[in-house]
N, C-alpha and C positions, 0 to 999 in steps of 0.2 A: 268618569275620568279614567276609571280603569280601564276601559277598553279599547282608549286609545294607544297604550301600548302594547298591548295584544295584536294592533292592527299593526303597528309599527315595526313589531316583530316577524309580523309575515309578510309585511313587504321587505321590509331588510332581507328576510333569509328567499325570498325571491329575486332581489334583486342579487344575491350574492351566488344564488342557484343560474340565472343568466352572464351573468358575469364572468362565471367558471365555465361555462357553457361555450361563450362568445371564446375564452383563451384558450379552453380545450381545441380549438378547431386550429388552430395555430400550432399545434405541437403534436404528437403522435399518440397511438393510440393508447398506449402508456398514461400519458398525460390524462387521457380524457378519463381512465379509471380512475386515477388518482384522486381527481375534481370530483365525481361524482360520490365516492368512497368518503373524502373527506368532509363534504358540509354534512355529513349524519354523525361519522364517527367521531372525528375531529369536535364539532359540537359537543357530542355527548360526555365526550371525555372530557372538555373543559366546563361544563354544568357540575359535574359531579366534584372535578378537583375545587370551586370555588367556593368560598362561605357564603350562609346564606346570608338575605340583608337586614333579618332580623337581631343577627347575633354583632352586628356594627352598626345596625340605628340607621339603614338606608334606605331610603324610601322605595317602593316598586314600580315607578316611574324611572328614579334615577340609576335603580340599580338595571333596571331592563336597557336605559340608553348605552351607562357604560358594556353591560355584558355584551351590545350589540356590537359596539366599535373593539372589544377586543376579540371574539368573535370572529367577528370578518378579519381582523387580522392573524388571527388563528388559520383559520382557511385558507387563506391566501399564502400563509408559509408553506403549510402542508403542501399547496399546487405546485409551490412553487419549486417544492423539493422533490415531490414526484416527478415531475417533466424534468427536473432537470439531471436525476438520476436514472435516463431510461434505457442505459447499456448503452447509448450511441458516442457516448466520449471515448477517445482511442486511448487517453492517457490511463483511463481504467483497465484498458484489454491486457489481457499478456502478450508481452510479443510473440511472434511468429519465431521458429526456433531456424537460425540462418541454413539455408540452403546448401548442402556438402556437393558440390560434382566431384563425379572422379575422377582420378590424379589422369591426365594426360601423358602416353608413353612417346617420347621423341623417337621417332623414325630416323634408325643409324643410316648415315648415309654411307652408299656402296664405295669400295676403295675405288678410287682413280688405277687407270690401265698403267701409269705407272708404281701407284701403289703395289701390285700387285707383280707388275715385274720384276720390282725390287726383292718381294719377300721370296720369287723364286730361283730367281737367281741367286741373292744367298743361300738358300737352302739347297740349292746343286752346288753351290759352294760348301758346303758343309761336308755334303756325302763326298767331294771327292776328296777328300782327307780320310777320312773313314775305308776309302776306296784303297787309297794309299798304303795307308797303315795296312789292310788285309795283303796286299799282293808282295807285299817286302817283308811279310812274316814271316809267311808260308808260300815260299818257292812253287808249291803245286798247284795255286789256284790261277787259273786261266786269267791273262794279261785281256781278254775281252770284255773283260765287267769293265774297264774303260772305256765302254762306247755309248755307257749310258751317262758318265760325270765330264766326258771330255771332248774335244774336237779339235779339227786345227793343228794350230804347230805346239798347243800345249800336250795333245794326245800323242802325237812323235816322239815330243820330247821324254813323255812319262816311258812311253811305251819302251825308249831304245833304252833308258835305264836301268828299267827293272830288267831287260832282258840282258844288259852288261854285268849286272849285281849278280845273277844265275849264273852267269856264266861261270864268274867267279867264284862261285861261292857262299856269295855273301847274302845274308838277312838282318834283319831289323828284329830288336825287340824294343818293348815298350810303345808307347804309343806315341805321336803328336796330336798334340793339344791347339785347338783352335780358344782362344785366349779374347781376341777383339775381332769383331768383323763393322767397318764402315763403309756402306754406300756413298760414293763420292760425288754420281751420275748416272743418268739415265737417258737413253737417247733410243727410242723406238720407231726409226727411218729403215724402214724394210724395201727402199727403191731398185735396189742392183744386189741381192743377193749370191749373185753371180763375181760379184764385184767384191765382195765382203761388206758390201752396205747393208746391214739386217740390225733388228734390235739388238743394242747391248749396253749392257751396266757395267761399271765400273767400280770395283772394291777393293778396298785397302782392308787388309788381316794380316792380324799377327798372331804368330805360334810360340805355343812354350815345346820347348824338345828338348827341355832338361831332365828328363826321365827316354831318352830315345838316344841308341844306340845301335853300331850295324859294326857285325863281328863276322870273321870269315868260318870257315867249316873248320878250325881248331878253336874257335869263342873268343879269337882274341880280336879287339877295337880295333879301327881302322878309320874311328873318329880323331883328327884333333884334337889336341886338351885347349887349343885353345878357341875351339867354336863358340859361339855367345851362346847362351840359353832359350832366348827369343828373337825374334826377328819379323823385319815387316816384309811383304808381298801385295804387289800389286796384280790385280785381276782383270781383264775384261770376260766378260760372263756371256757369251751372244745366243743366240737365238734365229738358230737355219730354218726353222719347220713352223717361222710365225704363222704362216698362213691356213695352215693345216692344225695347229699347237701351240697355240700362244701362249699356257701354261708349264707344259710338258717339254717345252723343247729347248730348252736352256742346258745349256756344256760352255764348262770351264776352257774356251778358245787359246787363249794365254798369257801369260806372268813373267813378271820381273821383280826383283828386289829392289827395295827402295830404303833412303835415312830415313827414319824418323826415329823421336825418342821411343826408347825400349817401352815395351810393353809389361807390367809385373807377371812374373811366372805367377801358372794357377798354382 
């Protein structure tokens, strides 16, 4: 009778050797280590942790059938935790650490052609104040550096002044102050330049001339006490040499005085 659980033992563990066999094929190769690894190890390790069945009065039939069926359930946890720890769960991986591109720079876009009229013609606006200021200081310096800030009937006009102001006598000290400058408009129809149809802007400025005064050849004023301190001026700014100098050819054409509320001295 003994040796029929001997037999029963190596078929159990044959059948539990194809069994693992059959489930390994089903999983990766992971898996199929695991299965083979376990019906030895796995076994051996639960032979040794279990009492034997003399020290509980078990007969060697009975303890051979249960050792079998816990056994196989031994092995089969084992498979079952090998294949299904075999690296291929995402939830186990690290993530991927996120992708940095770099920063994108925005491409300035170029001024519009009236952009760009604008800022020059202010800026010949500018110098011909500065222009001013030099030639009503100083009686000596050539009334020609206006042929680069002016044109037109505002170039006469400047020109027959300062040359009345000499005649007399008379000089400026201090300076005028460009205070506010507004583009009002801009209109770049270059059709009849013959005509005075050419580019031209339009500016509204105002001056502080509360530090400016014009004294004859004994220093004494010749200004009013009661001049304001600021004042506004209106501009057209044109442009004779579009076609040739679309940047460069900007002169203060002509001015008039206009209301508006006063500007704060600088």
């Amino acid at each position: 009778m003994r040796g029929a659980p001997v037999e029963q033992r190596r078929s159990g563990a044959a059948r539990r050797k194809e069994k693992c066999v059959k489930d390994s094929q089903m999983q990766s190769p992971k898996c199929v280590v695991g299965c083979e690894s376990g019906d030895q190890a796995g076994q051996s390790a639960w032979r040794r942790a279990l009492p034997t069945q003399r020290e509980h009065g078990i007969s060697d039939m009975t303890y051979a059938r249960g050792a079998t069926r816990v056994a196989t359930a031994v092995l089969l946890l084992v498979a079952v935790t090998a294949c299904a720890d075999d690296g291929n769960d995402p939830s186990t991986n690290p993530s991927s650490p996120p992708s940095s591109s770099a920063p994108t720079t925005a491409t300035p876009t170029p001024p519009s052609d009236s952009e760009v009229a604008s800022e020059a013609a202010s800026a010949v606006l500018r110098r011909f104040y500065d222009v001013r200021n030099q030639l009503r200081q100083d009686p000596s310096q050539p009334l020609t550096l206006l042929d680069d800030v002016a044109i037109s009937t505002q170039f006469a006009a400047q020109k027959q002044l300062f040359k009345k102001e000499r005649e007399q006598g008379l000089h400026q000290t201090g300076d005028t102050k460009v205070v506010e400058l507004e583009v009002q408009s801009v209109n770049l129809d270059n059709s009849d330049p013959k005509a005075g149809k050419v580019p031209t802007v339009q500016i509204d400025l105002c001056v502080d001339v509360s530090g400016v005064d014009v004294v004859d050849k004994d220093g004494k004023s010749v200004i009013s006490p009661d001049r304001p301190d600021t004042g506004w001026t209106q501009y057209l700014v044109s442009n004779y040499q579009w076609d040739s100098d679309p940047e460069g050819g900007w002169r203060v054409a002509s001015g008039r005085d206009i209301e508006r509320t006063p500007c704060d001295a600088s």
